[in-house]
N, C-alpha and C positions, 0 to 999 in steps of 0.2 A: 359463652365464647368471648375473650379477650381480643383474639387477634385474628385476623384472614388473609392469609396471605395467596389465596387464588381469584381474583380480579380480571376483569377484561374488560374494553374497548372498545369501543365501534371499529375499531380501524380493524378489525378480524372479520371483519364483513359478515359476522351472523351475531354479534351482541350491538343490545341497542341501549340509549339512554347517555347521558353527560358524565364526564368523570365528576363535577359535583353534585350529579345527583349519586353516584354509590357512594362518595363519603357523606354528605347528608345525612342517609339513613345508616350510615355507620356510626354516625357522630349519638343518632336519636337513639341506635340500639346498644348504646354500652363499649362499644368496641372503642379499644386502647391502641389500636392498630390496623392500619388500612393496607394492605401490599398489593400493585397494583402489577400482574403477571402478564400482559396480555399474549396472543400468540406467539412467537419471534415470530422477525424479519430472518431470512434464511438465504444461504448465500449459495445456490446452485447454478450448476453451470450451463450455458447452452438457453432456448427460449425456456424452459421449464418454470413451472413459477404455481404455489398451493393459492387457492382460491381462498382458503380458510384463517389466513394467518397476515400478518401487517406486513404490508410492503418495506424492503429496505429504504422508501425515499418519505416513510410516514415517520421512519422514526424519531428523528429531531424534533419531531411536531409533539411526539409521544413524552419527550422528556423535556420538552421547553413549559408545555401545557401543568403536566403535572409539580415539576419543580417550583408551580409559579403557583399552585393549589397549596403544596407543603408548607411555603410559607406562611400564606394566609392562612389555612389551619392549624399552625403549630403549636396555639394556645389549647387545642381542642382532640384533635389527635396526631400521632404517626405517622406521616406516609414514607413506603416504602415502596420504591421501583426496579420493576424486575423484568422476567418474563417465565413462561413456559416454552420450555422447546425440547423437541426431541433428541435421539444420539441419531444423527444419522453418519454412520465412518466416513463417507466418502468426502462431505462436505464439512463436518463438524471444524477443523479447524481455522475453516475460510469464515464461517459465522463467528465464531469465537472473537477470532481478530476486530470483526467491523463491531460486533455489541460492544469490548472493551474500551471501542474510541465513546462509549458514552456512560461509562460508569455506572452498569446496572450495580441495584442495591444487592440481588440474589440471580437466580434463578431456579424454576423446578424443573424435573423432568416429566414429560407426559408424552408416552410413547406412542403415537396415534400411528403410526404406517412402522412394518420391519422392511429393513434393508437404507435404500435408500429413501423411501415413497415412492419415488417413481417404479420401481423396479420391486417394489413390496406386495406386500397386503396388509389391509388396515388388520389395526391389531383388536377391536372389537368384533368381528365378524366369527360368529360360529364356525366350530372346526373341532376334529378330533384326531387331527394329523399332529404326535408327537414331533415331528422336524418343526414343524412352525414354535408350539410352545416352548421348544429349548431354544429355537432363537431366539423369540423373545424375551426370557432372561438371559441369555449369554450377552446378547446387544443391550438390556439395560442394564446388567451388570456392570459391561465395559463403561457406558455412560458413566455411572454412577463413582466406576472407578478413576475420573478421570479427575474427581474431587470438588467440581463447581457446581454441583446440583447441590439445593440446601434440605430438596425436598424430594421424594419423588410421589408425583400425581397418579389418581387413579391407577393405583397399580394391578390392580385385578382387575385390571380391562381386558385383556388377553381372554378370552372366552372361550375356553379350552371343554368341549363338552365328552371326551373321552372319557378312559379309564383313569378313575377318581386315582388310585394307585400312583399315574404315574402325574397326575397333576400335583400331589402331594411331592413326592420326590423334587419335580424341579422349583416347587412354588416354595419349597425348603428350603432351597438350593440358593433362592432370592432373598429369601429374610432372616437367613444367618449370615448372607455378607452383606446387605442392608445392616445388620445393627452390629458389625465389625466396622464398619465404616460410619455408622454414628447417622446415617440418614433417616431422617422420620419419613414413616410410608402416610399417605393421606388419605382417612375413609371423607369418599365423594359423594358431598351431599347433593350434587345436580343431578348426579345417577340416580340417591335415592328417590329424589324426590319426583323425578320423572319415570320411577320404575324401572329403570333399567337391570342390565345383567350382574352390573355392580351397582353398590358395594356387595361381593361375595361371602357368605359365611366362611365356606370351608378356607377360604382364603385366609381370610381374620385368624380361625381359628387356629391357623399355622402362624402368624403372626405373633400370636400371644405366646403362643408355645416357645416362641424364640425369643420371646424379652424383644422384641422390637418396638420401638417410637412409634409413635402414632396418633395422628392429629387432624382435626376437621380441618375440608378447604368447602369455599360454600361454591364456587368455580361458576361464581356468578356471571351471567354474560346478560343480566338487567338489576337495576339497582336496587328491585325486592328481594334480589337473592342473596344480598348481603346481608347477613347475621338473620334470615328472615326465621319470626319464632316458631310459626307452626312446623318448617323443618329442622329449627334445632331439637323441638320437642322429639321429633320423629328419629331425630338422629342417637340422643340422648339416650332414646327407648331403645335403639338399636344396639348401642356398645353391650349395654345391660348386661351381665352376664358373658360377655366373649370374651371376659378376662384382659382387652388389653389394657397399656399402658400407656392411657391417654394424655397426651404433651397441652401447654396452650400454647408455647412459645418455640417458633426455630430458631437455632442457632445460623446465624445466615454465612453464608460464603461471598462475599462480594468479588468477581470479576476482574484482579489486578495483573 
């Protein structure tokens, strides 16, 4: 692994440890590249507000902190500042406005709730109700269509436990206008390595089928999970055979 571009923060209230301790051990494990994604700040209306993701009034903090790391690491590696955030319609273009008053480096997409969130359901949660899974590619589709996503995260999150038939059709439906659109999808090594529902085979295995991008995020939220070996081993062993077309490097969209 050259580059990681899924990072996170303390400020997402569930990862822990110092922004220089994940470059640290980026610096020790090889990596040419540190990108540092943490939740977004999200701009909703009314009291509402996700407990999981950086507050609109962290972010300054978020980029005065790391800008001032970049420097001093720049004999050493990369850094690149970003974030993860969702599409959500309702609100997306009020976020959009406040993130570009600070010049993220990228952004990826990682569709944790459809709809709004509030008015959704997380998009990991078992189900075999085809209405939800064509939302959730119709909604990151449009995301993805709106051209500032450089990535999109865990895309086989959606945990569609129906008929394989019609998971194929829409999960198709995703990964030929994913690589119209030139997005690399990311297999998630936090999933893997906690066992989760993803990374998906049958997923992947539409992926390949489509000539789509596709590249490790280590979607570190402690600074052992950056570039850590025993899951790149595991990950390595994973592609094996699924045919796809493994990227090290995104082409980044930066936020103008």
């Amino acid at each position: 692994m050259l580059a990681n571009y899924h990072t996170h923060t303390y400020r997402c209230h569930h990862a822990f440890g110092s922004e220089r301790e994940y470059i640290d051990n980026a610096v020790a494990r090889g990596l040419e590249l540190l990108g540092f994604s943490d939740h977004s700040p999200y701009i909703f209306s009314g009291d509402y507000y996700s407990n999981y993701r950086m507050h609109p009034d962290e972010t300054a903090g978020y980029f005065d902190t790391l800008r001032k790391l970049k420097l001093e690491y720049a004999d050493k590696i990369d850094l690149k500042i970003g974030f993860e955030a969702e599409y959500y319609p309702a609100h997306f273009s009020d976020t959009i406005d406040f993130l570009r008053l600070f010049k993220p480096d990228y952004l990826i997409l990682g569709q944790h709730f459809l709809k709004n969130e509030y008015d959704g359901v997380y998009s990991g949660s078992p189900t075999d109700d085809e209405s939800i899974l064509r939302l959730y590619v119709d909604q990151t589709l449009k995301g993805l269509e709106t051209g500032l996503f450089s990535c999109f995260a865990h895309p086989d999150l959606i945990n569609y436990t129906g008929d394989i038939s019609i998971y194929n059709e829409h999960i198709g439906r995703l990964c030929r206008r994913a690589r119209e659109l030139g997005v690399a999808l990311e297999i998630n090594l936090l999933g893997l390595a906690d066992h989760r529902a993803y990374p998906r085979r049958d997923f992947w295995r539409i992926a390949a089928e489509n000539g789509c991008d596709v590249i490790l995020g280590c979607d570190a939220h402690e600074p052992d999970a950056v570039a850590n070996p025993d899951v790149l081993a595991k990950a390595y062993e994973y592609v094996r055979g699924l045919g796809v077309k493994l990227i090290d490097r995104l082409e980044l969209r930066p936020i103008v």
